[in-house]
GURO-124079 format. One line per field, with one value per residue (C-alpha): residue number from 0; residue in three letters; x, y, z. Coordinates in steps of 0.001 Angstrom, whole numbers, always signed. Example, Ala and Ser with C-alpha at 12.3 -4.5 7.8 and 13.67 -1.06 7.14 Angstrom:
martor (0/1) .
voke (ALA/SER) .
u (+12300/+13670) .
v (-4500/-1060) .
w (+7800/+7140) .
This chain:
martor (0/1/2/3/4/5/6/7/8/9/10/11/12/13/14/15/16/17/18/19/20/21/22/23/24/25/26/27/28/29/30/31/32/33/34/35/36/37/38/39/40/41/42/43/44/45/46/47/48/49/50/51/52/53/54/55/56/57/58/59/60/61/62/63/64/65/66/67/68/69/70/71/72/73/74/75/76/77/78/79/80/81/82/83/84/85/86/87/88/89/90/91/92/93/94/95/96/97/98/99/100/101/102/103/104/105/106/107/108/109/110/111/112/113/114/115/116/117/118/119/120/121/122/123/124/125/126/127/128/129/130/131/132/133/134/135/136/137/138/139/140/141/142/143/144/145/146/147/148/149/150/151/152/153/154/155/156/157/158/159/160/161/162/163/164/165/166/167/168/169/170/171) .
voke (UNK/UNK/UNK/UNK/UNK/UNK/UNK/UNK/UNK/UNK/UNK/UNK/UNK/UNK/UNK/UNK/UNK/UNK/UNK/UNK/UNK/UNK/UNK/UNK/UNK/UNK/UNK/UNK/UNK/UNK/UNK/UNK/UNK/UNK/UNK/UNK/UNK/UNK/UNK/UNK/UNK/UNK/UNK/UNK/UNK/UNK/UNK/UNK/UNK/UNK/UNK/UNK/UNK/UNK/UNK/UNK/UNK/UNK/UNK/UNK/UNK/UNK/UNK/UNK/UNK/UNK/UNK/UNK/UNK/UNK/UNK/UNK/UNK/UNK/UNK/UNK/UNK/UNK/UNK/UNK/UNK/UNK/UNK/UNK/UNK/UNK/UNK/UNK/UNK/UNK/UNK/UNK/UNK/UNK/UNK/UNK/UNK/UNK/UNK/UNK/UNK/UNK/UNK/UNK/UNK/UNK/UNK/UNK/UNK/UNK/UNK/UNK/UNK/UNK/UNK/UNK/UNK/UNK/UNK/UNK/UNK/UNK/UNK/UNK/UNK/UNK/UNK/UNK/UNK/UNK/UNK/UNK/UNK/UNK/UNK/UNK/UNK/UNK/UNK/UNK/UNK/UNK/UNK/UNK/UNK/UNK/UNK/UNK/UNK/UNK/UNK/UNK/UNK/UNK/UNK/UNK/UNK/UNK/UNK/UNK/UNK/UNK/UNK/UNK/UNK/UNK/UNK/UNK/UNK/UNK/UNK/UNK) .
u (+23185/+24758/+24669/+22535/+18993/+17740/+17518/+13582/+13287/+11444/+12694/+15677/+17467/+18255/+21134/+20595/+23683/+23098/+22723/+20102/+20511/+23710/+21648/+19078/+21459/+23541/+20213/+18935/+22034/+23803/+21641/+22969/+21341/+18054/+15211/+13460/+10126/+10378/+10748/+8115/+5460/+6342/+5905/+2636/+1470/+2351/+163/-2985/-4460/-4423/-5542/-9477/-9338/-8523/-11080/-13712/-12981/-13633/-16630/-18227/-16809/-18650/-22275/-22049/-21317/-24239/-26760/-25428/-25944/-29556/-30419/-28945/-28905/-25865/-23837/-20038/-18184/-20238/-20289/-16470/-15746/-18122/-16339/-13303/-14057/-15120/-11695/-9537/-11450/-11177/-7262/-6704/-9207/-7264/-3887/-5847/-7251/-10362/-10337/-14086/-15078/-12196/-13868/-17363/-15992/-14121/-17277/-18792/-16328/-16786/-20824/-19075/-16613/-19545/-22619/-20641/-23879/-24724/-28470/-28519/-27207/-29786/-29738/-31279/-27869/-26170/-27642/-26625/-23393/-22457/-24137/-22845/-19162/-20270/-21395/-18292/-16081/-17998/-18504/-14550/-14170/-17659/-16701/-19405/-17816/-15833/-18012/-21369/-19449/-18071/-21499/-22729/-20154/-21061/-24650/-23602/-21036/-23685/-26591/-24172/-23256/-26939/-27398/-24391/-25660/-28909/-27927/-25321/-28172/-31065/-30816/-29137) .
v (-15555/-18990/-21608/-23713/-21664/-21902/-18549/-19369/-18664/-15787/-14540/-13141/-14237/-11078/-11464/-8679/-6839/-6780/-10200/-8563/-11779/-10134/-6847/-8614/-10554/-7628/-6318/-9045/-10981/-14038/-16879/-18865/-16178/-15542/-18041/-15427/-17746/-17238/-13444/-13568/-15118/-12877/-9927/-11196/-12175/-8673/-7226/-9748/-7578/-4663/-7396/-7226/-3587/-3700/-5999/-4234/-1013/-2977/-4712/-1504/+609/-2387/-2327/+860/+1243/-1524/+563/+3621/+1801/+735/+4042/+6474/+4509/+3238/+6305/+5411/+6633/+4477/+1761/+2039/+2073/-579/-2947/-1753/-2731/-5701/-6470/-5568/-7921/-10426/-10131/-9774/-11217/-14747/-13088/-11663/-14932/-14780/-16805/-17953/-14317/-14058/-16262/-15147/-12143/-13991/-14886/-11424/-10391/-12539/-11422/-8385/-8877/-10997/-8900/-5556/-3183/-2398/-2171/-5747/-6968/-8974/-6927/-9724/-11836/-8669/-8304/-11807/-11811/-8373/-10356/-13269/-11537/-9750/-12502/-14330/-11688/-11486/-15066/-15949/-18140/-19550/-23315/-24242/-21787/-23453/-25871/-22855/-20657/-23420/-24161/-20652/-20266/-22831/-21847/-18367/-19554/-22203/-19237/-16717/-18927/-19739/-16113/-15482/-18205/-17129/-13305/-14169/-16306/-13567/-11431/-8174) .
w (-26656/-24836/-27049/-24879/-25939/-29486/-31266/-31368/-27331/-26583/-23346/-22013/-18071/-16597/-13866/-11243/-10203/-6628/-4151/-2295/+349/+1984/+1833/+4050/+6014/+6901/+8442/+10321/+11327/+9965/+9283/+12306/+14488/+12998/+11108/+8995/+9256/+12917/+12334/+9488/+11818/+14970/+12792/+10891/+14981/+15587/+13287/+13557/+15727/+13089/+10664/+12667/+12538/+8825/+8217/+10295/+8180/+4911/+6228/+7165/+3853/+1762/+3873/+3581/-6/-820/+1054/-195/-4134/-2830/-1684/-3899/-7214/-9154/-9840/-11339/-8305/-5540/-7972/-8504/-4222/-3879/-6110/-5225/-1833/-2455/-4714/-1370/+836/-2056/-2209/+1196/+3386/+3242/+4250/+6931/+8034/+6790/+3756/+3457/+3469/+620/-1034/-975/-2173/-5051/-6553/-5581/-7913/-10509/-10914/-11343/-14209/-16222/-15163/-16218/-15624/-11857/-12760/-13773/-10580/-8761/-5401/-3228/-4285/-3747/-632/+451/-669/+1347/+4842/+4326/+3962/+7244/+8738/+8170/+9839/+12617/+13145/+12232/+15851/+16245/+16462/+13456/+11264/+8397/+7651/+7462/+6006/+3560/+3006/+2562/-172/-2385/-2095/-2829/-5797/-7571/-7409/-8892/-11934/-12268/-12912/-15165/-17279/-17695/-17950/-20721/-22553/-22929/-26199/-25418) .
């Protein structure tokens, strides 16, 4: 151990063995050449248009895993891809350029991790939740958006802990 940590540290530095900057600079060209955050954004322009069709998919995959839940009942595997669904437009919908609807589906998920038991999900905020998320998609360059959508959110977000509060209060 270097004598400048204390035997009381509980971590180690790990030195890789490979510079993995010449790696990528052997493949894209010397510095002077290239500026990687032009490349990054020409690539992430590139795929924007895949990032609607993505989004589509999961917009359609999550209506129609909610009325597949309110039709069928809550059996584990439709409850699993619905929340699973849900979880990807959560974690991606912001890269995507959709962060409102990433947002909304934030605190979808978070009725989710403190309302464990699909039957005690209210479905009219369900409901809400999974068109406003639609909504927001379809909406994404209506000039009024942010600040509806912004809106809708915090409506959506204040209603939901509301509900956890009052869920996590009545006896069991």
């Amino acid at each position: 151990m270097p004598n400048n940590q204390s035997a009381s540290m509980d971590f180690e530095v790990i030195k890789p063995r490979v510079d993995l900057r010449a790696k990528v600079r052997d493949r894209i060209g010397s510095a002077a050449n290239v500026d990687p955050v032009a490349a990054a954004e020409q690539a992430m322009q590139q795929l924007s248009t895949r990032f609607t069709i993505w989004m589509d998919e999961q917009i359609n995959m999550m209506v129609d895993g909610w009325n597949s839940l309110k039709s069928d009942g809550y059996g584990e595997e439709a409850v699993q891809a619905f929340r699973r669904c849900v979880h990807d437009i959560k974690g991606e919908a912001s890269t995507f350029g959709y962060p409102l609807a990433g947002e909304a589906a934030a605190s979808l998920a978070h009725l989710f991790e403190h309302v464990s038991e699909p039957g005690d999900w209210p479905p009219k905020l369900v409901e809400q939740y999974v068109n406003s998320i639609r909504a927001m998609v379809v909406e994404h360059d209506r000039n009024d958006y942010d600040k509806t959508a912004k809106t809708l959110c915090d409506q959506l977000a204040a209603v939901t802990e509301d509900y956890i509060a009052a869920y996590q209060a009545k006896p069991q």
